[in-house]
C-alpha positions as CSV (number, residue, x, y, z in Angstrom):
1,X,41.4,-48.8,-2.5
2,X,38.4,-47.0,-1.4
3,X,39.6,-43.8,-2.1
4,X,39.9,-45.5,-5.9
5,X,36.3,-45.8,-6.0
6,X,35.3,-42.7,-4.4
7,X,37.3,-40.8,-6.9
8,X,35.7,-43.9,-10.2
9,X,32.0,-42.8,-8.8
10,X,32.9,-38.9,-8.5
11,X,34.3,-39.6,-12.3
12,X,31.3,-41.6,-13.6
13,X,28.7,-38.8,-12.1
14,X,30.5,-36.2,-13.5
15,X,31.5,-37.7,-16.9
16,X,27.3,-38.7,-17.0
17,X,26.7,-34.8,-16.6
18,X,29.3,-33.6,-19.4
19,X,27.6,-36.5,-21.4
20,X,23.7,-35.0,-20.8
21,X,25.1,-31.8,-21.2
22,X,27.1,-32.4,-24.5
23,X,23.5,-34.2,-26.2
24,X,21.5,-30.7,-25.0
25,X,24.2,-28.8,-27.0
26,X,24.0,-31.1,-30.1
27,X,20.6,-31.0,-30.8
28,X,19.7,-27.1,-29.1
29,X,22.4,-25.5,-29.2
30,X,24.7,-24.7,-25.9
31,X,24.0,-20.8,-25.8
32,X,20.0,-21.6,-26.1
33,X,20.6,-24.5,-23.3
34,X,22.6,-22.1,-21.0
35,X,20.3,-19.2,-21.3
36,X,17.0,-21.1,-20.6
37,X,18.1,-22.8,-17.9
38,X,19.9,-19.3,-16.4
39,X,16.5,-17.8,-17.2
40,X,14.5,-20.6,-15.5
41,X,16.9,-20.1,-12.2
42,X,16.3,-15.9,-12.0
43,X,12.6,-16.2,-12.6
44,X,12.0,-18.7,-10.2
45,X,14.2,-17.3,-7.6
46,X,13.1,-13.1,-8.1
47,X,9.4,-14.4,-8.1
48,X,10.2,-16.0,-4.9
49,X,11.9,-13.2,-2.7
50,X,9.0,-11.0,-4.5
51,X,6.7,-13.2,-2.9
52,X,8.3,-13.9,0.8
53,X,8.8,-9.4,1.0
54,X,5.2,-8.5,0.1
55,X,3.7,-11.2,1.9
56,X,6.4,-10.7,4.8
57,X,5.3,-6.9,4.8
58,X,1.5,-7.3,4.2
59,X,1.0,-9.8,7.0
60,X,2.3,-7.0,9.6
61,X,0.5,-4.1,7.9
62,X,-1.5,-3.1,10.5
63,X,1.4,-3.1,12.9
64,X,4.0,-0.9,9.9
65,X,4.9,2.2,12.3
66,X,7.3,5.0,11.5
67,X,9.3,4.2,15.4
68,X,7.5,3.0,18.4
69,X,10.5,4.0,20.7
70,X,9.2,7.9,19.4
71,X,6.3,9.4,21.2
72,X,5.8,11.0,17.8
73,X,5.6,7.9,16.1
74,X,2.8,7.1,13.9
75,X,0.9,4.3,12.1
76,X,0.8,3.3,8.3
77,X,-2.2,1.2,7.2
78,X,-1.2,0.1,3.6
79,X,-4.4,-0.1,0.9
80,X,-4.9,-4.0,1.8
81,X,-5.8,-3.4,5.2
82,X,-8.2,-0.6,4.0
83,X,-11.8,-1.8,2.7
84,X,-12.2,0.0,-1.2
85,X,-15.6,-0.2,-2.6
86,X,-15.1,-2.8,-5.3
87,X,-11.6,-3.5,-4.9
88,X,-12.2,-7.3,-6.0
89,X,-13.6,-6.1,-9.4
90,X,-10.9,-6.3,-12.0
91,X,-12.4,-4.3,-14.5
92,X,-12.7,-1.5,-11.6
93,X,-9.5,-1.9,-9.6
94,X,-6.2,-3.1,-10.2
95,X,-3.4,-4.1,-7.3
96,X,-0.2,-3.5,-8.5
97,X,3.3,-4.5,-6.9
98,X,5.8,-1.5,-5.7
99,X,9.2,-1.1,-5.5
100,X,9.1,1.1,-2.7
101,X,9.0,-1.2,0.4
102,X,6.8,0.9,2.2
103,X,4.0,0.3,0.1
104,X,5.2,-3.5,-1.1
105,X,1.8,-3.1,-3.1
106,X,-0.8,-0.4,-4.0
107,X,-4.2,-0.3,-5.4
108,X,-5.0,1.6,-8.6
109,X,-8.2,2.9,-9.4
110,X,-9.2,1.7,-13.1
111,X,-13.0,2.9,-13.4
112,X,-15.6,3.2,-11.1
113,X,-18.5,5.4,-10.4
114,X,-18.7,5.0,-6.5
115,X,-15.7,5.5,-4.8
116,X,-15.0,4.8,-1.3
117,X,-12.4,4.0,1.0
118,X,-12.6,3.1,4.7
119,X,-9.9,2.4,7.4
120,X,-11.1,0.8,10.7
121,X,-8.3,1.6,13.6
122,X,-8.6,-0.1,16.9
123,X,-6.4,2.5,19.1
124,X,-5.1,0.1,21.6
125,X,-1.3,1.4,20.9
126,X,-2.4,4.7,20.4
127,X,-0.9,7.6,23.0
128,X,-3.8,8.8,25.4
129,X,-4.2,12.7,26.0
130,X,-3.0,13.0,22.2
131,X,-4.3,14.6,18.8
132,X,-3.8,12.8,15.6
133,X,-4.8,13.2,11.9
134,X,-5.4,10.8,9.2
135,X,-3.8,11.1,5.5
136,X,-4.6,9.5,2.5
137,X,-1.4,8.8,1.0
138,X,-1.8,8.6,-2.9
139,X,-1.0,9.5,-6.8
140,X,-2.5,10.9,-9.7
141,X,-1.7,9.3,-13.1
142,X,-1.5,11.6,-16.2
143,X,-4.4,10.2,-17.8
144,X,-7.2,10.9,-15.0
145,X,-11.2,11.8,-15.1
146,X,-13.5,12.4,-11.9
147,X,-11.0,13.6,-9.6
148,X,-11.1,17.1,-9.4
149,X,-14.4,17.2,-7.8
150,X,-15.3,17.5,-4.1
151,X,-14.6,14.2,-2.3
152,X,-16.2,13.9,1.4
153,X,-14.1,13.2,4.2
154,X,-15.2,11.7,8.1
155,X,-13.7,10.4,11.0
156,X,-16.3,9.0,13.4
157,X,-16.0,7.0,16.4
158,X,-19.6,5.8,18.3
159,X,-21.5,9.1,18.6
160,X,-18.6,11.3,17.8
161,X,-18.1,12.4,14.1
162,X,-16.4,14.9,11.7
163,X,-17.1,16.0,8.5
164,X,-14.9,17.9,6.1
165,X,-14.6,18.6,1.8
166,X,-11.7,18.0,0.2
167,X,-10.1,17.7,-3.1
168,X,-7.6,15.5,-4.3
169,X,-7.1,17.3,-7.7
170,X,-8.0,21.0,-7.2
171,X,-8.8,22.4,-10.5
172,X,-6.5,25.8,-9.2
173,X,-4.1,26.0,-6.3
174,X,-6.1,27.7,-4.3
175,X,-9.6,27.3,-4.0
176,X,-11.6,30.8,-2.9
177,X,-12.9,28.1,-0.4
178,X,-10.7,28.2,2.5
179,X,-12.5,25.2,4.2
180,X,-11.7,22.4,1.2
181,X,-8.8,20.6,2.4
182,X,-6.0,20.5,-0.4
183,X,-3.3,18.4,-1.3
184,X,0.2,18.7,-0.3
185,X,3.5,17.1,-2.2
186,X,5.1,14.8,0.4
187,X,9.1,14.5,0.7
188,X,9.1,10.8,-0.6
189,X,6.9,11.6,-4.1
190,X,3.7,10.9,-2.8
191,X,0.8,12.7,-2.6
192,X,-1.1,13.2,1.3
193,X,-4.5,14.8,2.1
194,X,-6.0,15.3,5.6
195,X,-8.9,13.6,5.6
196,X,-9.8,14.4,9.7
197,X,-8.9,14.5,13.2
198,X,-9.2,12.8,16.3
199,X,-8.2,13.4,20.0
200,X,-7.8,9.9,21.9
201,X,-8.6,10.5,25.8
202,X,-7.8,8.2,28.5
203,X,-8.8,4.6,28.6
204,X,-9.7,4.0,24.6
205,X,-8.9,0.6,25.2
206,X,-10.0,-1.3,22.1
207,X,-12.1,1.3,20.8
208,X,-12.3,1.6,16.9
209,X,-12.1,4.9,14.8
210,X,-13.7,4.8,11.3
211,X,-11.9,6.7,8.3
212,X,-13.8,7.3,5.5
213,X,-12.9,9.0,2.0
214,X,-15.9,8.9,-0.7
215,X,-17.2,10.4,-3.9
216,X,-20.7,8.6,-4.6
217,X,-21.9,10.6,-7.7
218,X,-23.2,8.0,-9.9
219,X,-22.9,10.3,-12.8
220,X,-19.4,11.2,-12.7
221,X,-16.5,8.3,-13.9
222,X,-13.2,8.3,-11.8
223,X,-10.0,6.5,-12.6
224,X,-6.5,7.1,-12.5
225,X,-5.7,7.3,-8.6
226,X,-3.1,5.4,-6.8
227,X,-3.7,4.3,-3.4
228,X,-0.9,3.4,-0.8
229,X,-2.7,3.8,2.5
230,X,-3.8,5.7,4.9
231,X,-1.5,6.9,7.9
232,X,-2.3,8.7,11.2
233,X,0.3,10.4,12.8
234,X,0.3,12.8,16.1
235,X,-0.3,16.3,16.0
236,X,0.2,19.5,18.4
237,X,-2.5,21.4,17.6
238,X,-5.9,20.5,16.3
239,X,-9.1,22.3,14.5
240,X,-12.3,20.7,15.1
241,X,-11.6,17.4,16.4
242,X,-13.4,13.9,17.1
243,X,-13.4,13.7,20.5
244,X,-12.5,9.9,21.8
245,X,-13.4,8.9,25.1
């Protein structure tokens, strides 16, 4: 007998369903019904996952390495961790969601007249009695302006600083000046310039290395680059390093 009413209340909740169901399809049609309600489900669950990888990824960006079992491994800071001048200003900056996982989400230069990027790097991690350089890691979009002037470049660290030029849109391939760093095409699509150098020594401890990328000519407007990050990675060989002690 139970089983009787288990199977009546199983009946009267399904029958209740068709019923609600059958009313939707009278008065909106079943194909409008199915497809809002399918389109409802997807949105709400892609916007979720969306939500959960980039804030998954973004919460360990400091931490995003290419292998820390390698001894040539290095470190990817991604454009949130970095601190670009104005980057709260809408009108000036735009952060944009990425399909590349790497870089869950990048920042895209709309307008500005200043432009600056920093990246403050404790090096406790770091290998001691090892060379490394910093890369800016970005894109060009087709419709630019103010990029193919001479950007400054630093790495500092207390009293220990160095300075280089470089260009992140060379007007020519090759510059008669040798000492402008250039870009170079990277094997994943990107764009990376080398922005500096450092050497970490023995016992940096919780030290802190400041990368800097800037073009401050108020009378120049830039837009149309596309920041991912900045990486440092180890290096054999090194020209005119920072030294960190």
């Amino acid at each position: 007998m139970s089983i009787l009413f288990t199977y009546a209340g199983a009946f009267t909740v399904v029958a209740g369903v068709l019923t609600i169901f059958i009313f939707l399809c009278t008065y909106a049609g079943a194909f409008s019904v199915i497809t809002g309600l399918l389109t409802i489900f997807i949105t709400a669950f892609v916007t979720d996952i969306s939500s959960r990888i980039i804030s998954r990824l973004n919460d360990n960006f400091k931490s995003f390495r290419s292998n820390r079992e390698e001894p040539n491994r290095g470190q990817m800071f991604l454009a949130r961790a970095l601190q670009i001048e104005h980057s709260a200003v809408d009108v000036k900056w735009k952060w944009v969601p990425n399909k590349d996982l790497r870089f869950p989400e990048v920042a895209e230069l709309l307008k500005v007249h200043w432009l600056e990027i920093k990246a403050r790097i404790n090096l406790d991690g770091f290998i001691p009695e090892t060379n490394y350089a910093a890369h800016l890691i970005f894109k060009i979009k087709s419709n630019t302006c103010g990029l193919d002037t001479l950007q400054k470049a630093s790495i500092s660290m207390g009293g220990h600083k160095w300075k280089k030029i470089v260009c992140i849109k060379p007007r020519v391939a090759r510059p008669r000046n040798k000492c402008i760093g250039l870009p170079v095409k990277r094997s994943d699509g990107w764009m990376e310039i080398e922005l500096g150098q450092f050497y970490c020594d023995d016992g940096t401890g919780n030290q802190e290395v400041v990368i800097s990328f800037k073009e401050n000519n108020d009378n120049i407007k830039k837009s149309g680059l596309i920041i991912a990050g900045i990486e440092v990675r180890p290096i054999e060989t090194a020209e005119h390093v920072a030294i960190v002690k």
